[in-house]
Structure formats: C-alpha cells, structure tokens
C-alpha positions as CSV (number, residue, x, y, z in Angstrom):
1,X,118.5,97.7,101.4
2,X,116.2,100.4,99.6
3,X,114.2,101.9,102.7
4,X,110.9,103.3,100.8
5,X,110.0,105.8,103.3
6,X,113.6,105.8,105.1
7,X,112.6,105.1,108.8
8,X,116.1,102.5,109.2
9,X,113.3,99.7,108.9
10,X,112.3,96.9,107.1
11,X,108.9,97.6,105.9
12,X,106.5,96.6,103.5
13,X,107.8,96.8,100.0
14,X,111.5,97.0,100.7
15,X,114.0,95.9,99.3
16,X,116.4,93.2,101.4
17,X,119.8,92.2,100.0
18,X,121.0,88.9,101.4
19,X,124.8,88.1,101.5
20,X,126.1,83.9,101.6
21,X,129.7,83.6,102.4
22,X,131.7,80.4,102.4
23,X,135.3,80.5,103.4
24,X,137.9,77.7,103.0
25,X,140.0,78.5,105.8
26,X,141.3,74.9,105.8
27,X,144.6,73.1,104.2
28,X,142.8,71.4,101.3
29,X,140.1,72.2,98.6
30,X,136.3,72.0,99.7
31,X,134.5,70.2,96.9
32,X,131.5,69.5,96.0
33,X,129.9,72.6,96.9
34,X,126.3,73.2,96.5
35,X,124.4,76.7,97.9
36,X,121.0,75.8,98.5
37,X,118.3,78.4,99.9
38,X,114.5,77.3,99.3
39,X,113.8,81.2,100.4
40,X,111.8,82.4,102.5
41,X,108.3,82.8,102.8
42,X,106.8,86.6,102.8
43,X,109.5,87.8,99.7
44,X,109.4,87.9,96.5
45,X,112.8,87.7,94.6
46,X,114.2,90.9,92.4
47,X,114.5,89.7,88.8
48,X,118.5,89.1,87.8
49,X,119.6,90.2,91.5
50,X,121.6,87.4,91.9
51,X,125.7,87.7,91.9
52,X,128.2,85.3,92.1
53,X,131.6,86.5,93.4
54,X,130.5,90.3,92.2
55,X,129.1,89.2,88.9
56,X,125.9,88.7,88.0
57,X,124.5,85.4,88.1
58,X,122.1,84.8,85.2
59,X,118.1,83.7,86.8
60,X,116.8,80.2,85.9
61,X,114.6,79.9,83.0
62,X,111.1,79.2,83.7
63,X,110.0,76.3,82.5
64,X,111.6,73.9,82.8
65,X,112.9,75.2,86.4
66,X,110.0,76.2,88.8
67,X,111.1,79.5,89.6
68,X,113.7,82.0,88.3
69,X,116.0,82.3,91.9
70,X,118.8,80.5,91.4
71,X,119.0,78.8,94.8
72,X,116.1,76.9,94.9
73,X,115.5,73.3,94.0
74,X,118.8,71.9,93.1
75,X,120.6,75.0,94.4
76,X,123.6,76.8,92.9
77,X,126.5,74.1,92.4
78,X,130.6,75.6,92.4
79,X,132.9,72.6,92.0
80,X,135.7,73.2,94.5
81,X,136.8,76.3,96.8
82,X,141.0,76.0,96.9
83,X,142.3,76.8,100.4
84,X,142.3,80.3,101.8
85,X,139.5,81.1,99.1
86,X,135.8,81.9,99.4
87,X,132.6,82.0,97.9
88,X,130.3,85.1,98.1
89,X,126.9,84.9,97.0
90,X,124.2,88.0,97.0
91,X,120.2,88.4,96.0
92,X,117.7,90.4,96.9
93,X,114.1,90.3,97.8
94,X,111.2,92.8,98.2
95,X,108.9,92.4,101.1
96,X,105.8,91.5,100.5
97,X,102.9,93.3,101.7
98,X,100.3,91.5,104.1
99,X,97.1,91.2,104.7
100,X,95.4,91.1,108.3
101,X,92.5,91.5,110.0
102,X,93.9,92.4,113.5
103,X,93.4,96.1,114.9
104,X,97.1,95.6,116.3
105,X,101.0,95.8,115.6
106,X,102.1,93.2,113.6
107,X,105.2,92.3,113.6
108,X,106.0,89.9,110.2
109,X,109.3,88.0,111.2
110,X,111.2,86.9,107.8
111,X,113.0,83.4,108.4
112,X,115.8,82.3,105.6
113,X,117.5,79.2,106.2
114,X,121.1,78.3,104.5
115,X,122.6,75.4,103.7
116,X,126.0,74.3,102.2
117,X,126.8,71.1,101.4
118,X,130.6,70.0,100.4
119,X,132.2,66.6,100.5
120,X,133.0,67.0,104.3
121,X,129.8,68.4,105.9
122,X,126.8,70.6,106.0
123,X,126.5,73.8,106.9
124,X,123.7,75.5,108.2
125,X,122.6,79.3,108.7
126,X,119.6,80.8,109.7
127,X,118.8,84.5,109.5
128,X,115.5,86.2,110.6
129,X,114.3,89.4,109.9
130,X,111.5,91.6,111.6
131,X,109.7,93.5,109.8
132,X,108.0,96.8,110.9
133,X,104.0,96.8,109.9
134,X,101.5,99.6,110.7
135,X,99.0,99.3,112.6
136,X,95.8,98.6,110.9
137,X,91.6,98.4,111.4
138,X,89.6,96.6,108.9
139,X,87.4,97.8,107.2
140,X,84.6,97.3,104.9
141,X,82.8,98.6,101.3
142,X,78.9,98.4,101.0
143,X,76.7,99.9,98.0
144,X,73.6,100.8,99.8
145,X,70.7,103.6,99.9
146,X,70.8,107.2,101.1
147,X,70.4,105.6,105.3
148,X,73.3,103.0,104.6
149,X,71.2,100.2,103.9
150,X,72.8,97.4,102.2
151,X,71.6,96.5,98.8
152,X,71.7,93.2,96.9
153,X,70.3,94.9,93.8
154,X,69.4,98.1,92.7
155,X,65.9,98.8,90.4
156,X,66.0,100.8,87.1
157,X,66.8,104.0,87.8
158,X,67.5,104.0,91.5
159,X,70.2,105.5,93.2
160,X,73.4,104.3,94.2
161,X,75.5,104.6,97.3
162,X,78.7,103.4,98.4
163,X,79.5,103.7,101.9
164,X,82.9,102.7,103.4
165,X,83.7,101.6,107.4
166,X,86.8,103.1,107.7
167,X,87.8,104.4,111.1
168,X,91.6,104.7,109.5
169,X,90.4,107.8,107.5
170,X,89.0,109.3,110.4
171,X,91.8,111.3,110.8
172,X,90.3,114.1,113.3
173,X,87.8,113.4,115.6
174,X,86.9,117.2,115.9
175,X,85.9,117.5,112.3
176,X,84.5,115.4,109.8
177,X,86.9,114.5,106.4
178,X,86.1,113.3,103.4
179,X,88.2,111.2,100.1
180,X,87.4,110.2,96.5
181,X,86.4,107.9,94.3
182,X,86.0,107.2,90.9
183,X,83.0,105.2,89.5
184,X,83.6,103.8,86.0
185,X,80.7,101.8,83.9
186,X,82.4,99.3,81.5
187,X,79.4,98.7,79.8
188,X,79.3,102.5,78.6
189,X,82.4,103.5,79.3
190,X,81.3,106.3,81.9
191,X,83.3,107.5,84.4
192,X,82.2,109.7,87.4
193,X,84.3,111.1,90.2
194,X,82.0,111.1,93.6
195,X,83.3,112.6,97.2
196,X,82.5,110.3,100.4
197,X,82.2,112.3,103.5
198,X,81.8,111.0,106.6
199,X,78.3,111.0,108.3
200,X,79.5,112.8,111.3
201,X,82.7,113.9,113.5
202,X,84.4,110.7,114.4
203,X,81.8,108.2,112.7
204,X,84.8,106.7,110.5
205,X,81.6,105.8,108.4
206,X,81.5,107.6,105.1
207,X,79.1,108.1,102.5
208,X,78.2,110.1,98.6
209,X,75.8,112.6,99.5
210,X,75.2,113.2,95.8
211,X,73.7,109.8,94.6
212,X,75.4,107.9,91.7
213,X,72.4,107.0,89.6
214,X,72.3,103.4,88.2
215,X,72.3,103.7,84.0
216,X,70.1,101.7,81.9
217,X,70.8,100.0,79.0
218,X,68.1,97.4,76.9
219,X,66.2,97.4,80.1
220,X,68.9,95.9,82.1
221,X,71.2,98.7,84.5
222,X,74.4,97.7,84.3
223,X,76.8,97.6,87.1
224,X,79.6,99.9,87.9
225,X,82.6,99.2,89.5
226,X,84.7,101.4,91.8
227,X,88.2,101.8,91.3
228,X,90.8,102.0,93.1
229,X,90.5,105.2,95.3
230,X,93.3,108.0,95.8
231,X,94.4,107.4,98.5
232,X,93.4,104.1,98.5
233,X,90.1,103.2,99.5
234,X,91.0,100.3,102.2
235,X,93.7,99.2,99.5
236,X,91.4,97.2,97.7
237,X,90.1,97.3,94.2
238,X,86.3,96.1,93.9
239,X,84.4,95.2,90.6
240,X,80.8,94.6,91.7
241,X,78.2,97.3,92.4
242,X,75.7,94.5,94.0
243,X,78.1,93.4,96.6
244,X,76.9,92.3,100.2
245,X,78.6,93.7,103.5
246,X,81.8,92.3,103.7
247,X,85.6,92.9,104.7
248,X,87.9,95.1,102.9
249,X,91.1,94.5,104.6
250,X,94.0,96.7,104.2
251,X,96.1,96.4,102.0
252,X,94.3,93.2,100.0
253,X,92.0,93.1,97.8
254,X,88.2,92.3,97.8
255,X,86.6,89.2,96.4
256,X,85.5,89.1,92.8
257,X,82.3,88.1,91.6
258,X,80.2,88.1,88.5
C-alpha cells in the first residue's frame, strides 16, 4: 500500500494492492479456471498493475473491452492448475476521493467481491476495506459587494467581491486568518492575486477587502474566474464570476455554467 501521509490508514488517495490466491491442494488438475472481480466501487485501477504469478499482466485494450482491468467482464481465464500448484493474482487501486455534505466522520467502507469458477465449483471471497476520511463542513463561494451581498451581475465598472463560508479555515478562534486566491480574466488574459480575510475572529466567513474591479471590454465586462486557491479554496475549481449562493463541498468541484 503507498500511505500518502503515513498514518497506517487507508485514506483518500492511496494506493491499495489486492492479492487473489488459488490453491490446488487436491489430487487432480482444476480446470477451467476463470478469475473474475467486477471491482469495487470507490477505486480507480493503477494503469499496468496487474501481475500474474509475479509477472506483469498486460491491461485490456480499450475499445473493444470496456475498461483496461483485467478482471472485469469476462474475467481473467488460466486453463488448468496441476495438483499442489496455485495461482496468485495482484492489482492495485487508488482510493478515490469523496464528496459529502455531512459535518461528520465518514467512514467510506471499500467492498471487493471474488469469484473463481473451475469445472468443480465456485468460489467466493469478499474483502472490505475501511477507509479513514476527515472530518469535513461544507462550505460555500459567493461573488458579492463590499457587505456580502450576493450578486447575479455586476454593472460596468463595479466592484467585485468573492466571499467564501468556510468555518474549516477558521483555524483560531482567537484571531482572525486569512488565504489566497488568484483571479484570472480569459478574455484578457489578466491575472490578479487578491487576499480573503475573514470578517472577524471566529466568523469562518472571509472576504477581499481590496475590491477586484470588473474590466470592460466593447461595452460588455467580461467575467473572471477564480482558480483554484493554494490551499485549496473548499477543493473546488469555479469558472463563473455571476454565480448565485450555492455549495462548495470539499473536496468536489462546483457546478459549471456559461
């Protein structure tokens, strides 16, 4: 397993190496042996991971087959297993990261189910896994005025605010703290860097208090979009400057519009 932050758990983002073994330990050969794992839901397979007996097993090619894991929809076929031999089978995934809207501990579970067919029975394995998530708030993204007003558009030559609802960044309740952003105009090609503090100790709302100004071009402003913060600004990426009040969940992304 490759532990990111190396806590001894399965978080988001890490890597999980699975291991299928199938042992003859009868008198005759086992034929007709077919490994077949539709995988689980919440991975996403590593690229050429896949081994067969210690070597690698080559992916599927994509078309025709629907995916490039090797153990999906027809499964991986080995004619016989001779007695006293086995089969050993390895691939690894990478959790995938989640989104909620829950203020509490969730704890993803990670359910792979196994099954080997042969010319004398079917086997079945299960394995779950629990993965470890943080604990979240949501939060949301408005472009408003200087009070935090939402606003659907913005005249020629106003001022723009962004103000985030973010009680995750409000790291110290004795003090207020502060993050940035950076503003980019696709139109032109600008790109500005502007500071949101928050609006008072423990508020978790912040705010620019230098304004962005809307820029103007044949009459017609054209809209920025913020990009993706450092640290991230509730993980998401957002591309329109008129957006309404709405979620921002951690880690996702937010709607885009035109």
């Amino acid at each position: 397993m490759v532990d990111n932050n190396s806590n001894g758990l399965v978080d988001w983002g890490d890597t999980v190496e699975y291991t299928i073994t199938v042992n003859n330990d009868g008198v005759v050969v086992l034929g007709g042996v077919v490994a077949l794992d539709l995988f689980p839901a919440g991975v996403t397979y590593v690229a050429d991971s896949t081994t067969l007996n210690g070597a690698p097993l080559a992916d599927e090619t994509v078309p025709p087959a629907a995916t490039a894991y090797p153990l999906d929809e027809g499964g991986l076929s080995k004619p016989v297993i001779p007695p006293t031999e086995f089969l050993t089978i390895t691939f690894q995934v990478t959790v995938d990261v989640s989104t909620t809207t829950t203020t509490t501990t969730i704890i993803i579970i990670i359910n792979n189910s196994v099954s080997i067919n042969t010319d004398q029975e079917v086997l079945t394995t299960n394995d779950t896994v629990n993965v470890n998530t943080p604990d979240v708030t949501a939060c949301s993204l408005t472009f408003t005025d200087a009070a935090g007003v939402a606003q659907a558009v913005y005249p020629e030559n106003s001022d723009i605010y962004v103000t985030v609802d973010d009680n995750d960044r409000n790291t110290d309740t004795g003090t207020i703290q502060s993050f940035m952003v950076v503003v980019v105009n696709p139109a032109g090609g600008d790109v500005e860097t502007i500071t949101l503090t928050e609006t008072g100790n423990d508020s978790g709302v912040f705010r620019n208090s230098a304004a962005l100004p809307s820029s103007i071009v044949s009459r017609s402003w054209r809209r920025p979009w913020l990009r993706r913060s450092s640290p991230k600004l509730c993980g998401c990426l957002v591309r329109r400057s008129r957006l309404p009040n709405r979620p921002c969940w951690p880690m996702g992304r937010a709607p885009m519009k035109s």
